[in-house]
C-alpha positions in Angstrom: -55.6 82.4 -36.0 -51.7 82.7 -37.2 -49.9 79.5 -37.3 -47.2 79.3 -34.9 -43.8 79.2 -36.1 -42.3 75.2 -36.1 -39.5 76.1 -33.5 -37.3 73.1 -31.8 -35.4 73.7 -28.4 -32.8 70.7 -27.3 -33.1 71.4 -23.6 -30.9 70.1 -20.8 -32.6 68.8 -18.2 -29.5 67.9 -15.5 -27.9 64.6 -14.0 -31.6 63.8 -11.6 -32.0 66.4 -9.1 -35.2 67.9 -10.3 -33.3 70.9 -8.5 -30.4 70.9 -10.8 -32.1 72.3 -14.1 -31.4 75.9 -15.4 -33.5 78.8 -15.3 -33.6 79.4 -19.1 -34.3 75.3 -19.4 -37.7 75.6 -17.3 -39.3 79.1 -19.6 -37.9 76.8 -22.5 -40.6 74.1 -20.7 -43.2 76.7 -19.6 -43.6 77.9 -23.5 -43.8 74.2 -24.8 -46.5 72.8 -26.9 -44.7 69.8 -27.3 -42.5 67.6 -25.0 -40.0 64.8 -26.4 -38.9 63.4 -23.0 -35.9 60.9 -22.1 -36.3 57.9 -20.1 -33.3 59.4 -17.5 -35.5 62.9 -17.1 -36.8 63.2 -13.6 -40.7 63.4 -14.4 -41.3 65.9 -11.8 -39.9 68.5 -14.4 -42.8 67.9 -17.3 -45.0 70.1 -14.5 -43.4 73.5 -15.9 -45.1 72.3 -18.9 -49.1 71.6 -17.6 -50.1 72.2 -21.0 -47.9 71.0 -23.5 -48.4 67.0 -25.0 -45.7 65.1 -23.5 -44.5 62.1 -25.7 -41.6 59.5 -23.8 -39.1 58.9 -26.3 -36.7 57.2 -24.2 -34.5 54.2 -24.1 -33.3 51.7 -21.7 -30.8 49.0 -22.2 -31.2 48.7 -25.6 -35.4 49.5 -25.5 -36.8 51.9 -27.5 -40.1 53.7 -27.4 -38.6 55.6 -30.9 -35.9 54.8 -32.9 -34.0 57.5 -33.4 -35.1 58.1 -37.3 -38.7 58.3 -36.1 -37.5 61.1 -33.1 -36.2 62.9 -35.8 -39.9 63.0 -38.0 -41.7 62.9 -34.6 -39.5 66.5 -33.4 -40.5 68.0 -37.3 -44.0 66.4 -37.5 -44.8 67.9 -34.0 -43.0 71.1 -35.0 -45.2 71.6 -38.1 -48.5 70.7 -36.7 -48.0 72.2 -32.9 -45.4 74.7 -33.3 -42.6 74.4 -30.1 -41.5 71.1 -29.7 -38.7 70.4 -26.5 -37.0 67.7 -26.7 -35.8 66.9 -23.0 -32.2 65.2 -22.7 -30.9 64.2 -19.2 -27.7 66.1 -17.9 -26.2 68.1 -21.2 -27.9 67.3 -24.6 -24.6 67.9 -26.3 -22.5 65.2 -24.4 -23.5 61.8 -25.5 -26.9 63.3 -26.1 -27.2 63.4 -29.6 -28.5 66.6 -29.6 -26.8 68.2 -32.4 -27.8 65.2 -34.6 -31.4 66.3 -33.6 -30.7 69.8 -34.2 -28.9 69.2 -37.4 -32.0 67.0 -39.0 -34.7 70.2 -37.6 -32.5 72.7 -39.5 -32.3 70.7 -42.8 -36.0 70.7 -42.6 -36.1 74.4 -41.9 -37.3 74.1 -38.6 -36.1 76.7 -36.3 -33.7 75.7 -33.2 -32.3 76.9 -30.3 -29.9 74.9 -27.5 -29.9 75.1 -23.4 -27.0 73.3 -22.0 -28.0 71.8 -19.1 -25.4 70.1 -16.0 -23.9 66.8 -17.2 -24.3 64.0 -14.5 -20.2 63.2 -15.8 -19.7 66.6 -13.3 -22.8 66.1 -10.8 -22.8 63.0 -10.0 -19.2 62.9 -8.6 -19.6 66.0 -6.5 -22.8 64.9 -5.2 -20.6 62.3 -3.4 -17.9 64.7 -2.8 -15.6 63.7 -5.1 -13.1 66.2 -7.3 -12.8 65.1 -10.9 -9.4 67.7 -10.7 -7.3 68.7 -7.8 -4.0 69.9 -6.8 -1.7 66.8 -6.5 -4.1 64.3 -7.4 -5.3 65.0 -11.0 -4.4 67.6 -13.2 -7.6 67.2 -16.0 -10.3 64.1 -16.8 -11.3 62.0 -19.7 -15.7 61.8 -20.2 -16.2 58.8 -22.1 -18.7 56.2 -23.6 -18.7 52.9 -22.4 -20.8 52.2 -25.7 -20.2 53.4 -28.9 -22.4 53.1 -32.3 -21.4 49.9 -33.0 -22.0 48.4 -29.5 -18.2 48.4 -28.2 -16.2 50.1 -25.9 -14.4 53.3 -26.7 -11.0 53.0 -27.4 -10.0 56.1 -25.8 -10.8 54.0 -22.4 -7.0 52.5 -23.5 -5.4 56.1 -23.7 -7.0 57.3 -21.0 -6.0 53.9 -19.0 -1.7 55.3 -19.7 -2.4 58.7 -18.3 -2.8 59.9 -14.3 -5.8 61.6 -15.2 -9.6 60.8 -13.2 -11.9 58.7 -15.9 -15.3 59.0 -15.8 -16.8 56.6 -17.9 -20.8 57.0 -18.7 -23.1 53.9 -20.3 -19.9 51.5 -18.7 -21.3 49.2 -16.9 -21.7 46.4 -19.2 -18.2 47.2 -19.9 -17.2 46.8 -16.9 -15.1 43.5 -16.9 -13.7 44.8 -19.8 -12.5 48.1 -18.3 -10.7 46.6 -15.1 -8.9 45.0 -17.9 -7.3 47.7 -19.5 -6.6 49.4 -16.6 -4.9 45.9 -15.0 -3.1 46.0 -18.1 -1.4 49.2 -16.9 0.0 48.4 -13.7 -3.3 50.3 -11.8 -5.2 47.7 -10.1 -4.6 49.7 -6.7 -6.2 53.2 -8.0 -9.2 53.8 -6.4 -13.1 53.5 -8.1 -16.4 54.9 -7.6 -19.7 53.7 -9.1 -23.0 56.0 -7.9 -26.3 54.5 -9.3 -29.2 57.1 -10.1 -26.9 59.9 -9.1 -28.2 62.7 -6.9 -31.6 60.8 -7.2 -33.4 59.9 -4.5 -32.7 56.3 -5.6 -28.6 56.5 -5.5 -26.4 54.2 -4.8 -23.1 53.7 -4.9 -20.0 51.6 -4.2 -16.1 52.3 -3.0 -13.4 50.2 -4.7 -10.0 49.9 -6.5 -9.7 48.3 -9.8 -9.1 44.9 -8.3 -11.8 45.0 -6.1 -14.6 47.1 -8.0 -16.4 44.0 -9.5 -16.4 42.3 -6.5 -18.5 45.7 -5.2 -21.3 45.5 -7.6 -22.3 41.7 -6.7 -22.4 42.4 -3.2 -24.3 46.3 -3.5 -26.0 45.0 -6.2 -24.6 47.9 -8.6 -26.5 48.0 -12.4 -27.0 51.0 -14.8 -28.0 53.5 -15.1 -24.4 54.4 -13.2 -21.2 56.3 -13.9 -18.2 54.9 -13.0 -15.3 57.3 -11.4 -11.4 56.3 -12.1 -8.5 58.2 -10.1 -6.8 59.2 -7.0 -9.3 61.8 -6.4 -11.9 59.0 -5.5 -10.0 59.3 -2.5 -10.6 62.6 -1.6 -14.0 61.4 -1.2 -13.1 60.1 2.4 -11.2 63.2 3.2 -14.3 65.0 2.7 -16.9 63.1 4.1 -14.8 63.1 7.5 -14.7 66.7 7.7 -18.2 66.8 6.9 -18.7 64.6 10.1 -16.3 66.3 12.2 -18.5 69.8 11.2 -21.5 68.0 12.2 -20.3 67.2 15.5 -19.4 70.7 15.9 -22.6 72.2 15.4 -24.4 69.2 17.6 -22.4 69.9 20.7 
């Protein structure tokens, strides 16, 4: 029998919703012989791949099944020995994924590669609960952000975006979180409204309504924790605007 070719595709796997994964991301599945999986992955997606070995690679709150060093060998070792390796990333690989870093050590070792985007939970996860990251009046653009870099700090662009009227959406932030009411304190915005979902458009979400003086106060009494994203801006507010129409449309039909 011929060999198959050592081939890598970084795949996207969406924000939760098992629902919320591209076409192109589940034949990337279906032709696996390997899967590298995330610990944020909904599990129900390794079923498009009922053949493939699935390996958790994942990491939570500072955990690791695999460092990434030994992702990278595992992704070429796999690739050499098995032939298509996925590596499964929750939401986007290519936005706080490290998926190009993956990608770039595959190529060096002449291992094939390919890339499907997939819908980042910084987008998702706010519309799930209605909320605009942009909208006329009440934001003209958004800031994505880490709320923990490679050397275990917040992002400094959390102060820039802190001086401008744009919405923030901060991933990894919650153990930040003192830290970021701070800065934004700092800048004369403790009234501007805050959203933090929990396991967004899981099953398991949760989330919590606040301003910047009140947010922290929020997540002791909902009981808030990661993984979450938090949601800075006026169109937090829309939120409520939303929902009540929703309601009102409800009411409609029921009567």
């Amino acid at each position: 029998m011929r060999s198959k070719t050592p081939k890598l595709t970084v795949v996207g796997a969406g924000p939760g919703d098992p629902d919320l994964i591209t076409l192109k991301a589940i034949k990337a599945l279906e032709s696996a012989d390997v899967v590298l999986y995330d610990a944020l992955i909904n599990e129900d997606l390794l079923a498009y791949a009922p053949e493939a070995e699935k390996i958790f690679v994942g990491k939570r709150k500072g955990c690791y099944a695999y460092r990434q060093e030994q992702i990278n060998d595992l992704i070429v070792a796999r690739a050499k020995s098995h032939g298509h390796v996925v590596r499964l990333k929750g939401g986007d690989p290519f936005i706080f994924g490290r998926g190009a870093e993956e990608i770039d050590y595959a190529r060096e070792q002449a291992i094939e590669t390919q890339m499907v985007p997939g819908i980042s939970s910084a987008l998702a996860v706010p519309a799930y609960q209605g909320i605009p990251l942009t909208k006329r009046g009440a934001s003209e653009s958004f800031w994505v952000i880490t709320g923990t870099t490679k050397s275990h700090k917040l992002s400094q662009d959390v102060c820039l975006a802190a001086k401008s009227n744009a919405t923030v959406v901060i991933l990894m932030g919650m153990s930040k979180l003192s830290e970021i009411v701070s800065i934004f304190a700092a800048e004369n915005k403790s009234n501007v409204p805050v959203a933090i979902i929990q396991n967004g458009t899981t099953r398991n979400e949760q989330f919590g309504f606040g301003t910047i003086d009140t947010i922290e106060q929020v997540v002791l009494e909902k009981k808030l924790s990661s993984p979450a994203i938090i949601v800075i801006g006026e169109v937090v507010e829309q939120r409520v605007k939303l929902a009540s129409i929703y309601q009102e449309v409800q009411k409609e039909i029921v009567s």
